[in-house]
C-alpha positions in Angstrom: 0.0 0.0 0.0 1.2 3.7 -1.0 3.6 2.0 -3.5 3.4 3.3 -6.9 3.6 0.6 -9.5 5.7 2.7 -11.7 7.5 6.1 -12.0 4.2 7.6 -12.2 1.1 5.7 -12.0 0.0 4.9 -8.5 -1.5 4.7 -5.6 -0.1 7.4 -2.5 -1.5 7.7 1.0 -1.7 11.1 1.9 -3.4 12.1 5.7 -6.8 11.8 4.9 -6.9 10.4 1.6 -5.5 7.9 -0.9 -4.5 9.8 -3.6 -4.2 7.8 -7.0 -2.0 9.4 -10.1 -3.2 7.3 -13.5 -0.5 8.5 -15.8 -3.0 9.6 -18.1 -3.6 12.6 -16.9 -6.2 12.0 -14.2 -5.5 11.9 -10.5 -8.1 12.1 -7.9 -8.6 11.3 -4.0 -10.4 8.8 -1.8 -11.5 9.9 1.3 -9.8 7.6 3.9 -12.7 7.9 6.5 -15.5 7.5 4.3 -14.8 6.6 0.3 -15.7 9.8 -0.8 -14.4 11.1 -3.8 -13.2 14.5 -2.5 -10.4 15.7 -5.6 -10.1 15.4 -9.5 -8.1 16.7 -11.2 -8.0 16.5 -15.1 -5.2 18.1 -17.1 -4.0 20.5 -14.1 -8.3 21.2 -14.1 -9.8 20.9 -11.0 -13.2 19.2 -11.7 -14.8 18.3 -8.3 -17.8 20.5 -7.2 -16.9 22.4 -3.6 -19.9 21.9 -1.0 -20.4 18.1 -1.3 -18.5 15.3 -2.9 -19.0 12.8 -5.6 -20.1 9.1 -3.7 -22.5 6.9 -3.5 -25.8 7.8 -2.6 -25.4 10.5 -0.3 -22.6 9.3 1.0 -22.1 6.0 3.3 -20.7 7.7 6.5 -17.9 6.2 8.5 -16.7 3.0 6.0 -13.6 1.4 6.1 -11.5 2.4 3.7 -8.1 0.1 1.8 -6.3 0.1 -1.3 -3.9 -2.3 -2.8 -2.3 -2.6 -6.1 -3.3 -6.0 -7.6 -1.9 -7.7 -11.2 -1.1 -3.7 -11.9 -4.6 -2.2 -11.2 -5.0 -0.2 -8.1 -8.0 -0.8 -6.0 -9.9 0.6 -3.3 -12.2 -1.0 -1.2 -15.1 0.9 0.8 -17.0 -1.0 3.4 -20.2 0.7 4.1 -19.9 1.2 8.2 -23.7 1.3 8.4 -25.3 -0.3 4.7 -24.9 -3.7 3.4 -23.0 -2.3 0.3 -18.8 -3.0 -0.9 -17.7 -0.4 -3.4 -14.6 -0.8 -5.6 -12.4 1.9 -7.4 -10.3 -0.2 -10.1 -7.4 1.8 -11.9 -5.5 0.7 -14.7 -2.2 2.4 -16.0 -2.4 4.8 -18.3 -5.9 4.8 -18.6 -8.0 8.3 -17.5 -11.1 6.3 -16.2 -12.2 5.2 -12.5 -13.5 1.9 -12.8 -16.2 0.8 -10.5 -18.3 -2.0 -8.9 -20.8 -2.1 -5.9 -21.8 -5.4 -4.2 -24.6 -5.1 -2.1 -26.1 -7.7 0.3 -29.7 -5.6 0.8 -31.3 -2.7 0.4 -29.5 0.7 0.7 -31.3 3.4 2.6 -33.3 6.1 1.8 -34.4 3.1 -0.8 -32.4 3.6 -3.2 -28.8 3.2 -5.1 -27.1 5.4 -7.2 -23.7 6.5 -7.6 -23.5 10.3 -7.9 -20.4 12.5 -9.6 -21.0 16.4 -8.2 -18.8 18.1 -10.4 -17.8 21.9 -10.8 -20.6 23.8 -13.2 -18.3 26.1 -14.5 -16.2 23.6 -15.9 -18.5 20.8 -17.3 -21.4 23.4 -18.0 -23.5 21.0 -20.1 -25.7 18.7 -18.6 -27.8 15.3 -20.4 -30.6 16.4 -23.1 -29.7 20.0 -23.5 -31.4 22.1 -20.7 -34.0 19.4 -19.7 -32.4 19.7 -15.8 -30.7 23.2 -16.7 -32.0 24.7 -13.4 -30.7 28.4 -13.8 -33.5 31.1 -12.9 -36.4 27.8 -12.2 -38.1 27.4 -9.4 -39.9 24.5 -7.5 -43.4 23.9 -8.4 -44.1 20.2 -8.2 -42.5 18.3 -5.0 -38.8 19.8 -4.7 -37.4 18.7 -7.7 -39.7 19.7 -10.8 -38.9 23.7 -11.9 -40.7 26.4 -13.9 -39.0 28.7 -15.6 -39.6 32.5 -15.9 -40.3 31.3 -19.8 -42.8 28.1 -19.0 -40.7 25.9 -20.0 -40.4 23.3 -17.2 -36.5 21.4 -16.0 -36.4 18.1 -14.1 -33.5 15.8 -13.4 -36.4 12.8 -14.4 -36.1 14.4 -17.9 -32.5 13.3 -18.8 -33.2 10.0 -18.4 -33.3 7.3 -21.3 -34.3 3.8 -21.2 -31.7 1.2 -19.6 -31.5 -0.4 -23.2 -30.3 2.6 -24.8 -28.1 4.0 -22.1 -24.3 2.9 -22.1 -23.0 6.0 -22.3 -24.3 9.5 -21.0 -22.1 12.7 -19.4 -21.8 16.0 -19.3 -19.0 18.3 -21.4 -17.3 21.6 -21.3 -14.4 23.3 -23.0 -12.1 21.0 -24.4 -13.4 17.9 -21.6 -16.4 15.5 -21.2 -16.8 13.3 -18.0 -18.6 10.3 -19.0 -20.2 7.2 -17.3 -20.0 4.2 -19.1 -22.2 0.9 -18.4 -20.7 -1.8 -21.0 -22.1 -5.0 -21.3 -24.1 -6.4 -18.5 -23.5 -3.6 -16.2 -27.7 -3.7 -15.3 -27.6 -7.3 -14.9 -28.3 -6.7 -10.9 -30.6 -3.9 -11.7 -34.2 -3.4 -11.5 -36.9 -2.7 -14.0 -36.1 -4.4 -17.2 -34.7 -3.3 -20.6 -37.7 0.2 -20.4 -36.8 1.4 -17.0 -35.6 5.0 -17.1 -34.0 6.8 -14.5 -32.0 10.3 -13.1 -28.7 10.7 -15.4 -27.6 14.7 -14.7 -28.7 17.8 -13.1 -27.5 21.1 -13.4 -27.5 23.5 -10.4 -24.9 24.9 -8.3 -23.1 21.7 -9.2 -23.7 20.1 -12.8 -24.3 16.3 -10.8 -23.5 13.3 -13.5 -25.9 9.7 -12.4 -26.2 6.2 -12.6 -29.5 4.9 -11.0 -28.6 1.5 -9.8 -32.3 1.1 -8.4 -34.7 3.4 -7.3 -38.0 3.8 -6.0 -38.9 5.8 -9.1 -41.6 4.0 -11.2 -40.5 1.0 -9.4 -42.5 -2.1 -10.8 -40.3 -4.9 -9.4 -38.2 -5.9 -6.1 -34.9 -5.0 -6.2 -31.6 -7.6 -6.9 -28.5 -8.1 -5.0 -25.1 -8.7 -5.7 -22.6 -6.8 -7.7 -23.4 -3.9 -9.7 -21.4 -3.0 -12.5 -18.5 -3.1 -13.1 -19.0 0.5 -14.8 -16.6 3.6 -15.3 -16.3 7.3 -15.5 -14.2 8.1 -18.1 -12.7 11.7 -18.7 -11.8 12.5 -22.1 -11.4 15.6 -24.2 -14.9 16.2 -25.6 -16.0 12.8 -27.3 -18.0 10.7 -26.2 -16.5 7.4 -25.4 -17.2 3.9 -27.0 -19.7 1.4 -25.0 -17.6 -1.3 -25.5 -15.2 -1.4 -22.8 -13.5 -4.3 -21.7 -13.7 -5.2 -17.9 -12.5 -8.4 -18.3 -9.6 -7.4 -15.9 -11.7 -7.8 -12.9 -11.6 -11.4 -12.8 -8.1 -11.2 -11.3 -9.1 -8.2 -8.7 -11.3 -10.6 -6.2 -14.1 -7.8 -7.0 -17.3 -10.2 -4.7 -19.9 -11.1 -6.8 -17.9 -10.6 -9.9 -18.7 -13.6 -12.5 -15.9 -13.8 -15.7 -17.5 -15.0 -18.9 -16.2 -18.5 -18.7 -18.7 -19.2 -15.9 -21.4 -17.7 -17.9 -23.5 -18.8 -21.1 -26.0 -17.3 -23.5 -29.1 -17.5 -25.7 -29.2 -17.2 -29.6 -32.0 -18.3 -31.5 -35.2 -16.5 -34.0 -37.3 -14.4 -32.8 -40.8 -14.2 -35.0 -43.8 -11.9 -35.5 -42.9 -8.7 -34.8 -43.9 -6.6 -37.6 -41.9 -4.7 -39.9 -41.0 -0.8 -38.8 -40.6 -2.1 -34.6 -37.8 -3.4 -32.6 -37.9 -6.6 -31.5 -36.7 -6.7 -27.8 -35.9 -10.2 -26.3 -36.3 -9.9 -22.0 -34.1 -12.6 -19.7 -34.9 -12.0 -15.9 -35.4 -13.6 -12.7 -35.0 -13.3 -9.1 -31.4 -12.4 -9.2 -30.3 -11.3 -13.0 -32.0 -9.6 -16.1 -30.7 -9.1 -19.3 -31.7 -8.1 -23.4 -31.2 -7.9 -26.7 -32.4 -6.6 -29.8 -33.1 -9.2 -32.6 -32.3 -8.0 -36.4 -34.8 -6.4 -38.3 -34.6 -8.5 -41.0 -33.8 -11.6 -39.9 -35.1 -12.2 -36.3 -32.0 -13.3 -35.1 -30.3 -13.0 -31.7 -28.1 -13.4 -29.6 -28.2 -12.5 -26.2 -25.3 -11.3 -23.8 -23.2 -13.8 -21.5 -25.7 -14.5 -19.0 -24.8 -15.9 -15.3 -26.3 -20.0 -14.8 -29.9 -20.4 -14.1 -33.2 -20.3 -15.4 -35.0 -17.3 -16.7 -38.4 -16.2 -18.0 -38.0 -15.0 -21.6 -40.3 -12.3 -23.2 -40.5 -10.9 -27.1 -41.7 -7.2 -27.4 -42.7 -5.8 -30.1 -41.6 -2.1 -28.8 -42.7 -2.0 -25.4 -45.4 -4.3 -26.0 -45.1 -8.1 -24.5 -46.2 -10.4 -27.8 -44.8 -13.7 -25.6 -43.9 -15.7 -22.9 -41.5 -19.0 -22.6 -38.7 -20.0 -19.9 -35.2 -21.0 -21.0 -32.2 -22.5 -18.7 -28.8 -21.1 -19.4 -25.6 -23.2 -18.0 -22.0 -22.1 -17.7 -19.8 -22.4 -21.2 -23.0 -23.4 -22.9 -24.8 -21.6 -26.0 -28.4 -22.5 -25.6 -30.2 -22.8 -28.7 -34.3 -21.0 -28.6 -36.6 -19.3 -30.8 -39.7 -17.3 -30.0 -42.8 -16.3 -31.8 -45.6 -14.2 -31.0 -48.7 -15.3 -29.5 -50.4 -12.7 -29.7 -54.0 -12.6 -31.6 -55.2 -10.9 -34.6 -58.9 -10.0 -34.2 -60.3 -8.3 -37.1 -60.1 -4.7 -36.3 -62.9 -1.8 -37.2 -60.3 1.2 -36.6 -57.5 1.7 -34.4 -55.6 4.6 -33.2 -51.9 4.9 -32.3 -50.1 1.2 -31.9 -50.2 -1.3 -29.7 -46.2 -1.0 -28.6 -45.9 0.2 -24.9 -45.1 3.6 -26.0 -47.4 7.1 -26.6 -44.6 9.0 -28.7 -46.9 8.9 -31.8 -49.7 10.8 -29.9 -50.9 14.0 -28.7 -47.8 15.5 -26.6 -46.0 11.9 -26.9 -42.8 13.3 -28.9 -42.5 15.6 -25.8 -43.3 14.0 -22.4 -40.2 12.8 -21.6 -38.4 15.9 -21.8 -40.8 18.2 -19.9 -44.2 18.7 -17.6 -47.4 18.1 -18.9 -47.8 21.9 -18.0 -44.7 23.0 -20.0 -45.7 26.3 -22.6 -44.4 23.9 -25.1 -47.1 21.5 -25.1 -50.4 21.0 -26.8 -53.5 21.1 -25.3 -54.7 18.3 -23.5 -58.2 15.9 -24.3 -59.6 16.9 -27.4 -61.7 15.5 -30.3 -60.5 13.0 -33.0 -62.9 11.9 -35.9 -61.8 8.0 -37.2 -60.3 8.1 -41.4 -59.6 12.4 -41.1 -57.6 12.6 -37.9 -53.8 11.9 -37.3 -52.7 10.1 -34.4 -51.4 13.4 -33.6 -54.5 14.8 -32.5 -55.5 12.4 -29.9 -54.1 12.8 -26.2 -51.1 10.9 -24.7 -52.4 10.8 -21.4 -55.7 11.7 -19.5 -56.2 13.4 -16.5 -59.2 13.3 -14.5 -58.7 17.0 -13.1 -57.2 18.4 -16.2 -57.8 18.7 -20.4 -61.5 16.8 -20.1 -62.3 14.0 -22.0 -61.1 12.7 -25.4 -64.0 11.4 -27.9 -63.7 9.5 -30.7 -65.9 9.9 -33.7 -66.8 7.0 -36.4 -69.0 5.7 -38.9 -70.2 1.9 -39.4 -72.3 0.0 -41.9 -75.2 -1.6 -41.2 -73.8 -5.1 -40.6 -70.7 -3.8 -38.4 -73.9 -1.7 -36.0 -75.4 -5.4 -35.6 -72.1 -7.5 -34.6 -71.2 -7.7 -31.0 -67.5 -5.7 -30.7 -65.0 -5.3 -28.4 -63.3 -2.1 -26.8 -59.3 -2.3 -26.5 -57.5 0.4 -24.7 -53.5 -0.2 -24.0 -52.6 1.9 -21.2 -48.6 1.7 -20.2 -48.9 3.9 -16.9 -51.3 4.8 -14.5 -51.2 7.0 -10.9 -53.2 7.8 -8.4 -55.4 4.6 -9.8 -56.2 6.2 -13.1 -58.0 4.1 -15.5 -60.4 4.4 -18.6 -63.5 5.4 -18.3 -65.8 4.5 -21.8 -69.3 5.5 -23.0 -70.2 4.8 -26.8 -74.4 6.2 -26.8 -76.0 4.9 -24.3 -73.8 2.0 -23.2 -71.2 2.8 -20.4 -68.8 0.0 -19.6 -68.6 -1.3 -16.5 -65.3 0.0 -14.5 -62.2 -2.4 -14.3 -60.9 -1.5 -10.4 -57.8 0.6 -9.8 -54.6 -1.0 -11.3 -51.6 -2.2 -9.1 -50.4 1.3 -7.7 -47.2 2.5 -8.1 -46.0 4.7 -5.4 -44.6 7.1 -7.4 -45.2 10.4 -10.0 -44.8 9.1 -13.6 -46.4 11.5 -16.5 -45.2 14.7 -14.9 -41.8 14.0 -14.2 -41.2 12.2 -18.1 -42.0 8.1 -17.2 -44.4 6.7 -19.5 -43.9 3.4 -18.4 -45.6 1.2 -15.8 -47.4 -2.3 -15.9 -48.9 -1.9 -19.0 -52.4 -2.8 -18.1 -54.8 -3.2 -21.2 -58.5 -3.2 -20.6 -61.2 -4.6 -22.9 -64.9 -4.4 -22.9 -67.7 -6.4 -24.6 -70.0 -3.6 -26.3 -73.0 -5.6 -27.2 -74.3 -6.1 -30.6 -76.9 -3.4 -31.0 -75.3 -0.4 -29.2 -73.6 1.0 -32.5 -75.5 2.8 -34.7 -75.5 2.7 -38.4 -73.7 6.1 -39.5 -71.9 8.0 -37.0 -70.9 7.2 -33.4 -69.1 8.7 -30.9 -66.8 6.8 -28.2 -66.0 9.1 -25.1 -62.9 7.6 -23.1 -62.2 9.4 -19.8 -60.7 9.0 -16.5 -62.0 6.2 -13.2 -59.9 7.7 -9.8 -59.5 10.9 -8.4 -56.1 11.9 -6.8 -55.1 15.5 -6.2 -55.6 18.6 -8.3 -54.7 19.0 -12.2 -52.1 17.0 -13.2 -51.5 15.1 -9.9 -55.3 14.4 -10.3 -55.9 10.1 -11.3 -54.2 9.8 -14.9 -53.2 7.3 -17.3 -50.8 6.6 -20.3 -52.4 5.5 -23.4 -50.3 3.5 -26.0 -53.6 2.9 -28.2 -56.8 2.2 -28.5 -59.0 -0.1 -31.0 -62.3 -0.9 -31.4 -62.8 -5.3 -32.6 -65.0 -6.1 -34.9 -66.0 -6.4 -38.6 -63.4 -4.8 -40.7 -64.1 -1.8 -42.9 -63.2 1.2 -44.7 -61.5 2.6 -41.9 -59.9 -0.5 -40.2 -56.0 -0.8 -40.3 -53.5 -1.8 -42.8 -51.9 -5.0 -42.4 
């Protein structure tokens, strides 16, 4: 310990800290007492914020604190004094990135697990998405961490994030420097909330803060995993952004706990059909301990999914964000498991359908915005509204109801005179609900009965950018009869209550389709 491995890479124990020199222009210090990252210096440029330091969560208190050099790596252990949590800071030579990994053994209060860069705004002035958590001039208006802006725009740190599929790679940039956090290959293995969870990646206040959400109570819709997180990285470089495809392969030789190499791991490859042409094709592993994905090709259906730990997982096809099927596959170590997947999903002959059944509302009303801003934001559209079936857009009908706010949406449409005698069915896909939000429908003078509040999740969703929940679809029998021949009129609102405007009950819609005879207005294959 304190012995540098070379002339300049290293590992020194200073007083308070272990200081560690990379040789690649990054050094930075470890708070002896409590794992902190309390210096970071890139290029001579000092790039840790001043009132609280970068750490995990909030930081972990009195921890005991080591280093060693191990194979030519530095690491440094932190043993949580007071959580069921081991996090590691790997460093290779010549290399200007902190590697890191974070075993826990339970849950981590306040309920959540995140590790959390606070870094000097002045320096790294650009945060994730633009201004979306640009908090300059905004203040509080919903809870303590959604803004408004003198302009009515609306900032939240919820709006920078992007789905756990999509996010290998986010950070925040400045003059001649980007500091980046990397999540390469299974890093969300331990994770929670499957390939469509979203959650917290940068805020900009008096510090510009850089995340990675671990887990979170935050639209949680499953329990959380333990065991090793990671391994991840922040990686400093001089404005690009940085490849997801970094190799941690050294940790096998670091005794990292809970660490599994890929020669104890296997993997999945097979066809996945039925998805239709123009959506991705997501493939879902998880269990009690592990989750994983992929995304099949678009023209073939093939896959292959990542090295997976031993053990047997539920498997799901989306198309989208939409579940299409269901089987169960066993993965062993050093093994390549051979399975395809198809949909099971019916085809019912459909009179007209709006927006598409794929666990996502960007193609209507306000959908291409609500990730990036409040419902209330001066950007938006109006809310509710009136859509007439063969003339409107999907465009023009609502994202999201609210049972205090925007009114209803109807739904205007003609039948013939043998689609106004059949018995049809009413289809609405929701993909998030709060406060117990759910559809209210009334075509004439048939009212369908009300389904009961969905599973709750404890948690704002619509207003601080989540669109994804459980997913529940609902379906009612409209008996033969009710429909007239000529024009009808569907009028879909909101079951629930909640609080006021757009706290008030609420719900997500990903589409809505009415069964039955097809006709001139029914959907293209």
């Amino acid at each position: 310990m304190g012995r540098a491995v070379d002339a300049a890479f290293g590992v020194t124990t200073k007083s308070n800290s272990f200081s560690v020199d990379t040789n690649a222009g990054l050094t930075f210090d470890v708070s002896k007492s409590n794992g902190d990252i309390t210096n970071l210096l890139y290029k001579g440029m000092q790039y840790q914020g001043t009132s609280k330091m970068t750490q995990i969560n909030s930081g972990l208190g009195t921890s005991k604190v080591t280093t060693d050099t191990i194979n030519g790596h530095v690491r440094i252990t932190v043993t949580g004094g007071s959580q069921p949590l081991t996090h590691y800071y790997v460093i290779k030579p010549d290399d200007p990135t902190i590697y890191m990994a974070t075993y826990i053994t339970g849950e981590i209060s306040p309920g959540e697990l995140r590790f959390l860069a606070r870094l000097k705004r002045s320096a790294v002035p650009n945060g994730w998405h633009g201004d979306a958590a640009n908090l300059d001039g905004c203040t509080a208006f919903e809870g303590k961490d959604t803004f408004k802006c003198p302009n009515g725009q609306t900032r939240c740190k919820m709006y920078t994030a992007d789905r756990f599929i999509d996010d290998q790679v986010h950070g925040v940039t400045g003059n001649n420097v980007g500091i980046w956090l990397i999540m390469p290959g299974t890093a969300y293995e331990t994770s929670s909330g499957g390939p469509f969870m979203r959650d917290i990646n940068t805020q900009s206040g008096d510090d510009q803060e850089l995340y990675w959400y671990m887990n979170s109570g935050h639209v949680r819709t499953e329990p959380w995993r333990y065991g090793l997180m990671g391994p991840y990285a922040m990686r400093f470089t001089t404005g690009a952004k940085p490849s997801a495809n970094l190799d941690t392969s050294f940790f096998e030789s670091l005794s990292i706990q809970g660490y599994v190499p890929a020669s104890k791991r296997g993997s999945v490859s097979g066809t996945a059909t039925g998805v239709a042409n123009g959506f991705q094709a997501v493939l879902h592993w998880y269990n009690n301990a592990s989750q994983y994905w992929a995304i099949a090709d678009n023209s073939t259906g093939s896959y292959t999914s990542p090295l997976m730990k031993p053990g047997t997982y539920t498997m799901k096809l989306y198309r989208g964000e939409f579940p299409i099927a269901q089987d169960s596959v066993t993965v062993s170590a050093g093994a390549k498991t051979s399975k395809n997947i198809a949909s099971t999903e019916a085809s019912p002959s459909v009179v007209w359908r709006i927006g598409n059944f794929d666990g996502q509302p960007f193609e209507l009303k306000n959908g291409d915005k609500i990730e990036r801003m409040h419902p209330e934001d001066v950007r938006m559209g109006s809310w509710g509204g009136s859509y007439t079936v063969g003339k409107s857009s999907p465009k023009d009908f609502p994202m999201a109801l609210f049972s205090k706010k925007g009114g209803d949406a109807t739904v205007t449409f003609n039948v013939v005179a043998n689609q106004a005698k059949a018995e049809t069915t009413l289809r609405v896909g929701t993909t998030l609900s709060f406060k117990g939000g759910r559809p209210s429908v009334k075509i004439g003078s048939w009212t369908g009965k009300d389904p009961g509040a969905p599973k709750l999740i404890d948690s704002r969703g619509v207003t601080r950018g989540a669109y994804r929940g459980y997913g529940e679809v609902y379906t009612w029998k409209v008996p033969a009869g009710t429909l007239r021949e000529g024009s009808n009129t569907l009028t879909l609102g909101v079951s629930g209550s909640g609080d006021a405007n757009f706290l008030s009950a609420n719900y997500i819609i990903d589409a809505v389709e009415l069964q039955g005879l097809a006709g001139a207005d029914s959907p293209r294959t």
